[in-house]
C-alpha positions as CSV (number, residue, x, y, z in Angstrom):
1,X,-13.1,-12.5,4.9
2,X,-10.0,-13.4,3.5
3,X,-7.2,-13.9,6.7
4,X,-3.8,-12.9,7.9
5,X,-1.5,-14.9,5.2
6,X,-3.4,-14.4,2.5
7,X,-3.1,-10.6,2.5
8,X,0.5,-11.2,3.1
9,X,0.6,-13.3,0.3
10,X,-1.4,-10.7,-2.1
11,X,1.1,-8.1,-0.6
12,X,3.8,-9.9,-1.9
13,X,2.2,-10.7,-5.5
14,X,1.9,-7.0,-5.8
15,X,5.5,-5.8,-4.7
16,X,6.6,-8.5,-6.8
17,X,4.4,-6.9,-9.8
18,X,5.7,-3.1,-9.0
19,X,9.1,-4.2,-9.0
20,X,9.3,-6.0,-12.0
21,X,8.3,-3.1,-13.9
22,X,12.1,-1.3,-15.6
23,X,11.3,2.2,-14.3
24,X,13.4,3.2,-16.7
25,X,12.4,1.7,-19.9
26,X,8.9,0.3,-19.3
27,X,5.7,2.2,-21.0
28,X,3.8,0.8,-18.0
29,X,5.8,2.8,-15.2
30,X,2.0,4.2,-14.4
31,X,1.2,0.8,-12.9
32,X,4.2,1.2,-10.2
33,X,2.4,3.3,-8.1
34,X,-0.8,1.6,-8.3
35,X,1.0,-1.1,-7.3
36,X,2.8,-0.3,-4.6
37,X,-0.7,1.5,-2.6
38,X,-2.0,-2.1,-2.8
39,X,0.8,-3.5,-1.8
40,X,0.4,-1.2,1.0
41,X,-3.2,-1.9,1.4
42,X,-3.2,-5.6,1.7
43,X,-0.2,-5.0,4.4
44,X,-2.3,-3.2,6.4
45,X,-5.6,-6.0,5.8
46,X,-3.6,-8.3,7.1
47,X,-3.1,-6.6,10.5
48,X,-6.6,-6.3,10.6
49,X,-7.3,-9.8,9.6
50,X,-5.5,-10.2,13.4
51,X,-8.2,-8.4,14.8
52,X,-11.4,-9.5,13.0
53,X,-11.4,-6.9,10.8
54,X,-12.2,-6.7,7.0
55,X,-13.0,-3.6,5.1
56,X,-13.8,-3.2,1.6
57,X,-14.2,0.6,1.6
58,X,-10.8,3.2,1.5
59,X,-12.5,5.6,3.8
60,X,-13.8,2.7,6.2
61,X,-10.2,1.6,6.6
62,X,-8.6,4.6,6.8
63,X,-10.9,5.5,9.6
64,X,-9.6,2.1,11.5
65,X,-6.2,2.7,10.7
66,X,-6.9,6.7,12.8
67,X,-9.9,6.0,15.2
68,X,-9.3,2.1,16.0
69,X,-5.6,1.5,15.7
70,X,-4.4,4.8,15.8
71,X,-1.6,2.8,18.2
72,X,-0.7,0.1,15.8
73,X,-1.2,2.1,12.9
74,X,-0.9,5.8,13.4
75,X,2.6,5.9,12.7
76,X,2.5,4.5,9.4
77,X,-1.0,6.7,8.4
78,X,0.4,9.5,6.7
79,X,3.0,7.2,4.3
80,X,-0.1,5.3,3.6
81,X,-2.4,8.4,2.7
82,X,0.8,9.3,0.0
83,X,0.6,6.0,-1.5
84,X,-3.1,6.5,-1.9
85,X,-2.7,9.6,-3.1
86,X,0.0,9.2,-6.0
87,X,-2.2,5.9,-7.1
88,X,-5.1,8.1,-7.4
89,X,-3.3,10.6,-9.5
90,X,-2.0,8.1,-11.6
91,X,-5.2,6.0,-12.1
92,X,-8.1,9.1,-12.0
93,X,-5.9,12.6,-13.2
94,X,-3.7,9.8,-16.1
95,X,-0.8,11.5,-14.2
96,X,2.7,9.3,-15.6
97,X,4.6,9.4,-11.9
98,X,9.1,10.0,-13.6
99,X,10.7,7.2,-12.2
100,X,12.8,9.8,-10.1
101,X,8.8,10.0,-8.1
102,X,8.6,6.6,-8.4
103,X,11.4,5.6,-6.3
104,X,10.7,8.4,-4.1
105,X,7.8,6.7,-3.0
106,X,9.6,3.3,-2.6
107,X,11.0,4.4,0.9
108,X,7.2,4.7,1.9
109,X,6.2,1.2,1.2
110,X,8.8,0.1,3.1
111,X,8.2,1.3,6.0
112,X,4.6,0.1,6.0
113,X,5.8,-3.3,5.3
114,X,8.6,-3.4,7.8
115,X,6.1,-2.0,10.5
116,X,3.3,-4.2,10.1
117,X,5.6,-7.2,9.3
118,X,6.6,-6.6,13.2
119,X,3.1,-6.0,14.6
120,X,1.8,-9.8,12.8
């Protein structure tokens, strides 16, 4: 089970991937979102790294993140669920997210890494 730093560290890899891509120039803006939901998902790994936790299914985390840690984690559930979402599209529906949706989304992984940041 990998532990607390190491999804912090995995976090960071990936935000520093998504945010190297030009969203204005860059054929590859499809990998932004993608990105950014695993930045996301390691964030929130790494809070449950605190507690034990490890889970390598979407739907067995999410139903930590409402059923487990609703406390810790609630707040941040819905921003999450978008993230998933838009990665999804772009990955399973070949969906090319503008870069105006792009950095619509941004304001979502930030506050996912701002609030677990503060609960580790």
């Amino acid at each position: 089970m990998p532990r607390k730093d190491e999804h912090v560290n995995w976090a960071i890899h990936d935000r520093d991937f998504w945010t190297s891509i030009d969203l204005d120039t860059s054929p590859y803006t499809d990998w932004a979102p993608i990105g950014m939901f695993y930045e996301a998902l390691h964030w929130v790994e790494a809070f449950l790294a605190t507690k034990g936790h490890h889970y390598h299914e979407h739907k067995q985390r999410k139903w930590a993140m409402r059923r487990l840690y609703a406390s810790e984690l609630g707040t941040i559930e819905a921003d999450y669920s978008k993230l998933k979402q838009d990665s999804e599209t772009a990955r399973y529906d070949c969906y090319k997210h503008t870069p105006k949706e792009i950095r619509q989304l941004i304001p979502f992984i930030d506050t996912i890494k701002k609030h677990v940041s503060a609960l580790l």
